[in-house]
KEKE-3310 file (N, C-alpha, C; in steps of 0.2 Angstrom, whole numbers, plus 5000, padded with zeros to 4 digits):
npx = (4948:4948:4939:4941:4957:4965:4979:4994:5009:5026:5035:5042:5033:5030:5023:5022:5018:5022:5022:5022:5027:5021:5022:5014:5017:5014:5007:5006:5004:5002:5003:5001:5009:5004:5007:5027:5039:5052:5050:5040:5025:5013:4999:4987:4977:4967:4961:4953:4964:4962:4969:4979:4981:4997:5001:5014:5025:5033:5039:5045:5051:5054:5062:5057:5067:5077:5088:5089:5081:5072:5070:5061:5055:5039:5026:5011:5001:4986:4973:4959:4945:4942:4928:4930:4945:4955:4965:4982:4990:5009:5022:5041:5049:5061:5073:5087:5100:5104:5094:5086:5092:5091:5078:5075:5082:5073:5063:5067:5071:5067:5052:5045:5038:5031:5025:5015:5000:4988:4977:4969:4958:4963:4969:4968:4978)
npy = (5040:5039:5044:5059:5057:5065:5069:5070:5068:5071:5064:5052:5037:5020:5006:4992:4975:4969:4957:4967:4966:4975:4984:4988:4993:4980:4972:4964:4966:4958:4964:4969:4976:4993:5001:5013:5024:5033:5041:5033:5023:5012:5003:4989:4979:4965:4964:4976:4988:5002:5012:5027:5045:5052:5040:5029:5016:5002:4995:4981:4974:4967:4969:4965:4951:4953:4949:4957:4965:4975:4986:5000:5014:5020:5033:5036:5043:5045:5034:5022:5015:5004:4996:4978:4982:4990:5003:5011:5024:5027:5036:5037:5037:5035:5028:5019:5024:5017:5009:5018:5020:5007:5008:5019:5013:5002:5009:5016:5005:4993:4987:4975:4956:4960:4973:4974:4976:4964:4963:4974:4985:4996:5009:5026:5041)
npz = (4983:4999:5011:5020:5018:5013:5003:5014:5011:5013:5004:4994:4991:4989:4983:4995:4998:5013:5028:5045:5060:5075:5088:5105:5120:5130:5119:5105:5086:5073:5055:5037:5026:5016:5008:5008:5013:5015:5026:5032:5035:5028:5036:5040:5048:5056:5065:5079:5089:5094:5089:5091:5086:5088:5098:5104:5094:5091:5076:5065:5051:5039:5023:5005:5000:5008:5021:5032:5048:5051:5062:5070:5077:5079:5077:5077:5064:5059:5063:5057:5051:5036:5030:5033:5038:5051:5048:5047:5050:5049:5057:5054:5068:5074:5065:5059:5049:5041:5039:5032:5021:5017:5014:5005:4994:4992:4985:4974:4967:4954:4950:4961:4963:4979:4976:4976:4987:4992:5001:5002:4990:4979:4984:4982:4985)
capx = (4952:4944:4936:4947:4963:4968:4987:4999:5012:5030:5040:5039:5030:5030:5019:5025:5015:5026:5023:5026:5027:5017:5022:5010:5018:5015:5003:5009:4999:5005:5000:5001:5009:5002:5015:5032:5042:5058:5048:5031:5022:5005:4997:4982:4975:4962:4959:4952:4967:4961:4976:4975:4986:5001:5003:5019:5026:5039:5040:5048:5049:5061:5061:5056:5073:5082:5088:5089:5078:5072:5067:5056:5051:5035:5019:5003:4998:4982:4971:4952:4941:4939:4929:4933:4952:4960:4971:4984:4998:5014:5028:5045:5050:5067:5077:5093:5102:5107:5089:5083:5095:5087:5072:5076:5084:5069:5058:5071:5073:5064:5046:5045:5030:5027:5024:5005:4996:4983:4973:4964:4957:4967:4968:4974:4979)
capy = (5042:5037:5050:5060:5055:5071:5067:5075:5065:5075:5060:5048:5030:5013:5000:4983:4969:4963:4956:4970:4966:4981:4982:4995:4992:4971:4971:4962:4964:4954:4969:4969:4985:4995:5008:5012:5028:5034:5043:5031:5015:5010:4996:4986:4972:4962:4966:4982:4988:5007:5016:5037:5050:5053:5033:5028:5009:4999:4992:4976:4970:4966:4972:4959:4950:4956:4947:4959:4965:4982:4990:5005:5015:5024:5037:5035:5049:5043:5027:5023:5008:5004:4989:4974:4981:4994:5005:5013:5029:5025:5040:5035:5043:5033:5025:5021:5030:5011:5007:5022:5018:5002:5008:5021:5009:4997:5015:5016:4999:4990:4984:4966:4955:4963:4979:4973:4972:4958:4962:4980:4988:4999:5019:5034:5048)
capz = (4989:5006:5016:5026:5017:5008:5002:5016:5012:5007:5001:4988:4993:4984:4986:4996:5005:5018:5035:5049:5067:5078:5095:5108:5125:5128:5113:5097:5081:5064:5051:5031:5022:5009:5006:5015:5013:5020:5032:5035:5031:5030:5038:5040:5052:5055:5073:5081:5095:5096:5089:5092:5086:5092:5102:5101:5094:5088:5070:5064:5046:5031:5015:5001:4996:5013:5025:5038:5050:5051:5067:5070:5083:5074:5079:5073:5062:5058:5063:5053:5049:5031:5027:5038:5041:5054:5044:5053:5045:5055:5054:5058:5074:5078:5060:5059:5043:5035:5038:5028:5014:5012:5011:4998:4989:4989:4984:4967:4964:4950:4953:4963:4968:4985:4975:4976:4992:4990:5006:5001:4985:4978:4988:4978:4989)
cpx = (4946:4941:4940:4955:4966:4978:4992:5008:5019:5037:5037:5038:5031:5027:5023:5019:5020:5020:5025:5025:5025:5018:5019:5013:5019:5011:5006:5001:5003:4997:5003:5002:5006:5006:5018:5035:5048:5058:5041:5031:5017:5001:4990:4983:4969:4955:4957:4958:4966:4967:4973:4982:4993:5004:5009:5021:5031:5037:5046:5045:5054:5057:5061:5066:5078:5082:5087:5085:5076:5067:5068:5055:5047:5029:5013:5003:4989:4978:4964:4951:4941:4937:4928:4941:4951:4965:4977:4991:5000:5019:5035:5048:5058:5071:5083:5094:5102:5100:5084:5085:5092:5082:5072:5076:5077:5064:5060:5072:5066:5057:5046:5039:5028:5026:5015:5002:4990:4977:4967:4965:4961:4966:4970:4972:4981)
cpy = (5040:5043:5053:5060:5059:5069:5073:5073:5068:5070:5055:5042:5028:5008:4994:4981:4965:4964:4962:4969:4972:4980:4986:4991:4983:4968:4970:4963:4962:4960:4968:4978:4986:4997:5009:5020:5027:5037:5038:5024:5016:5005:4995:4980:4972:4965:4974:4983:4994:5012:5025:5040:5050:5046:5032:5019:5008:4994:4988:4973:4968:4966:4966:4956:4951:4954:4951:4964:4974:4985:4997:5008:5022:5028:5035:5044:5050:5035:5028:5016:5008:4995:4983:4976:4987:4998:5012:5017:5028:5029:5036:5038:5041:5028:5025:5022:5023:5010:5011:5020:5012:5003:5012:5019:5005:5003:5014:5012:5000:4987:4978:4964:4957:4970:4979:4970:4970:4959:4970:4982:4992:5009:5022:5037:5055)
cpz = (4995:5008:5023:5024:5014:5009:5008:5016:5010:5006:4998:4990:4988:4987:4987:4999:5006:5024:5041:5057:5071:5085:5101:5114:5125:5124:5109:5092:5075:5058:5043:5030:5015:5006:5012:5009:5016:5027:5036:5034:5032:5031:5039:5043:5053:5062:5075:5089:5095:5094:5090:5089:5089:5097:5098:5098:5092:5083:5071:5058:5041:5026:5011:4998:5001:5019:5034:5041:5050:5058:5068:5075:5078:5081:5074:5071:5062:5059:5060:5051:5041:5027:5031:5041:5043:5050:5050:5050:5051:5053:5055:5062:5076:5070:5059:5053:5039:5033:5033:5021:5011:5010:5005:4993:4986:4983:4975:4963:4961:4952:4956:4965:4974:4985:4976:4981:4989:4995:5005:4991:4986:4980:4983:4985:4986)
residu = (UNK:UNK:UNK:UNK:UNK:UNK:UNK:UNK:UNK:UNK:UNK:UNK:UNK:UNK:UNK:UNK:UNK:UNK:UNK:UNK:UNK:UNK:UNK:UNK:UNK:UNK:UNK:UNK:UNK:UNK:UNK:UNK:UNK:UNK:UNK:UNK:UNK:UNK:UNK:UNK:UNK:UNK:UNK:UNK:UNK:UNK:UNK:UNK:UNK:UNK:UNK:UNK:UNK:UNK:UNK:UNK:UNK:UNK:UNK:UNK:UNK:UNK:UNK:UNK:UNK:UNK:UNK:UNK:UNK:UNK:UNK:UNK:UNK:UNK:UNK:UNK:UNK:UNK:UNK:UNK:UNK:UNK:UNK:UNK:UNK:UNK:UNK:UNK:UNK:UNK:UNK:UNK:UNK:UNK:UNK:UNK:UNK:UNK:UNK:UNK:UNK:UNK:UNK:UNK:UNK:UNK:UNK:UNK:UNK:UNK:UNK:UNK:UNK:UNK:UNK:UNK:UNK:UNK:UNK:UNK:UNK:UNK:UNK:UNK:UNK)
# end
């Protein structure tokens, strides 16, 4: 476990690596997930943007296998270095209900290749 990461999570996560679009006001960043819940996700990039607590954004990703788009509007819970990468917990502040169901679904379903982010050793929490 990292330093600082004590588990506060109270819903069940699944590892993906998708692609997620990050939006802070007219800042884009192209970010990689670790884990996604039906309340959160957890991201990583390359770049230093400053995230703090409590900042608001807008997510954009698809679920492996899914045509359709899923937009976010998240909080930063936590932002922290580890490494060369920026890691950044994202709650979901604004989800529509369909949007959640896919993500359940994906949570439930069967393991698939984007069950293994590629970009970081492996966290417990």
């Amino acid at each position: 476990m990292l330093p600082g990461l004590e588990n506060r999570r109270q819903t069940t996560r699944a590892p993906i690596s998708i692609a997620v679009k990050e939006r802070y006001g007219r800042d884009v960043a192209l970010c990689q997930s670790s884990d996604i819940s039906t309340e959160g996700i957890f991201l990583a990039r390359a770049t230093e943007d400053g995230r703090r607590p409590g900042e608001k954004c807008w997510l954009e990703f698809n679920l492996p296998g899914s045509p359709q788009t899923i937009v976010a509007r998240g909080e930063v819970v936590r932002h922290f270095n580890y490494s060369e990468y920026h890691l950044t917990a994202v709650r979901f502040a604004t989800l529509a209900p369909s949007h959640r169901r896919m993500i359940q679904r994906y949570i439930n379903g069967p393991p698939v290749a984007a069950r293994s982010p590629q970009f970081l050793p492996p966290l417990v929490f």
